[in-house]
C-alpha positions in Angstrom: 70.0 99.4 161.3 72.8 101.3 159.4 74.0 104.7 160.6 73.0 107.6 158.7 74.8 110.0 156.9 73.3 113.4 155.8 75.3 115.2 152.9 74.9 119.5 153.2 75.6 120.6 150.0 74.4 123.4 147.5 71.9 122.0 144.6 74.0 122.8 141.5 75.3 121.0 138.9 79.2 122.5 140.0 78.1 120.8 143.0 76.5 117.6 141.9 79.9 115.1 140.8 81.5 115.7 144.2 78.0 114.9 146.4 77.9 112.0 144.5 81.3 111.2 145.3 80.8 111.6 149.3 77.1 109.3 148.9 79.1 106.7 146.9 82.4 106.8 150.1 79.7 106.3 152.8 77.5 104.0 150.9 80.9 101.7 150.6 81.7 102.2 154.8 78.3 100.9 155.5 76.7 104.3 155.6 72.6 104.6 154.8 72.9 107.7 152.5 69.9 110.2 153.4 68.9 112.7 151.2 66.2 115.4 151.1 65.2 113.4 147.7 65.1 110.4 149.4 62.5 111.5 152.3 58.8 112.5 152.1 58.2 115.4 149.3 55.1 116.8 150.8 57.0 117.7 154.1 58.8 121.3 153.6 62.3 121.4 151.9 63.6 122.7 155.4 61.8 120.3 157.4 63.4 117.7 155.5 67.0 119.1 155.9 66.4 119.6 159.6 65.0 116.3 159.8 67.5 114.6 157.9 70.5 116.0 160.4 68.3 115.3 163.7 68.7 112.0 162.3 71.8 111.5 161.3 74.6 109.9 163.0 77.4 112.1 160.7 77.2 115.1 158.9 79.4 115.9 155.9 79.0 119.3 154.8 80.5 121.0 151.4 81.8 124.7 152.4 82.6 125.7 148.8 81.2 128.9 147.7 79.7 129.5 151.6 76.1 128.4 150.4 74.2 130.6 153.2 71.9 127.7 153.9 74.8 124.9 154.0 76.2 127.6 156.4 72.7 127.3 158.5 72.3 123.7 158.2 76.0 123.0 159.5 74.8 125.7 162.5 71.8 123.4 163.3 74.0 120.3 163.1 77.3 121.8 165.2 74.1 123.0 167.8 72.7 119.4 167.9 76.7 118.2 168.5 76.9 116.2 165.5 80.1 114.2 164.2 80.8 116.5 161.2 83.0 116.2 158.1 83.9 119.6 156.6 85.7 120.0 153.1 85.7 122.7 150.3 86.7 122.9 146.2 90.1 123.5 145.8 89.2 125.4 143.0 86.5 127.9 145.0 87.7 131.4 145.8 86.6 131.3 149.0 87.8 130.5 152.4 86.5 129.3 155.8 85.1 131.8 157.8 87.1 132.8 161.1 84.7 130.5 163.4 85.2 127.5 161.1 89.1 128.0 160.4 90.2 125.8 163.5 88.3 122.5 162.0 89.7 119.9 160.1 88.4 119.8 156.5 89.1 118.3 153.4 90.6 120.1 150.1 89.2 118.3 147.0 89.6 119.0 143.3 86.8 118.0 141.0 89.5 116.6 138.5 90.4 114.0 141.2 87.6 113.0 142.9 88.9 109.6 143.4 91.5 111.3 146.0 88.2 112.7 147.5 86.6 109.4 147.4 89.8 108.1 149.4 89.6 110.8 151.9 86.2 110.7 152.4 86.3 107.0 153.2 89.4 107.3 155.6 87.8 110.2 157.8 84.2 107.7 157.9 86.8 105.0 159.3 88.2 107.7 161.6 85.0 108.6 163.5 83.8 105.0 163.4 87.2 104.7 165.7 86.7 107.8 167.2 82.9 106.4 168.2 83.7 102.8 169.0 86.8 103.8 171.7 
């Protein structure tokens, strides 16, 4: 079976080119891509999403904008000690809160998502190392 990775990102179309990005990256380093779409629609939105992480062998979790319930969801998954991958638009006004500053993230720009794509890939490769050792 294929490890699992759950994408937390706000549903809008800002949003949508650089989730697709991230599913295509861990579809291509072996990942099974689980998505909220992709799971049982008569189960609760949030039951889905909590699901989905409980599941998941690595998070990766899009910070632009602070989405309040991206915020929660990476809360649930930091609680549950899941391998996460953090990164934020370049092009976003915002900034990480305090508690989040000392990760590692990603800064990707939506005219170069193939730099994203490349990053997203390396940092899949990273934990796989990290995980293996």
């Amino acid at each position: 079976m294929k490890p699992q990775v759950f994408v937390l990102a706000p549903f809008t179309a800002e949003s949508q080119p650089a989730r697709e990005t991230v599913q295509k990256s861990a579809a291509e380093a072996g990942y099974e891509v689980v998505t909220v779409d992709s799971t049982l629609s008569s189960v609760p939105l949030t039951n889905r999403v909590l699901d989905g992480i409980r599941r998941a062998d690595l998070i990766v979790a899009d910070l632009s904008g602070q989405n309040p319930s991206v915020m929660y969801e990476l809360g649930f998954a930091h609680a549950l000690r899941k391998p996460t991958i953090l990164m934020i638009n370049a092009k976003t006004d915002s900034t990480f809160p305090p508690d989040l500053a000392g990760f590692f993230y990603i800064v990707y720009d939506t005219d170069n998502l193939d730099r994203l794509e490349r990053d997203i890939r390396s940092e899949i490769r990273n934990r796989k190392m990290e995980r293996s050792a």
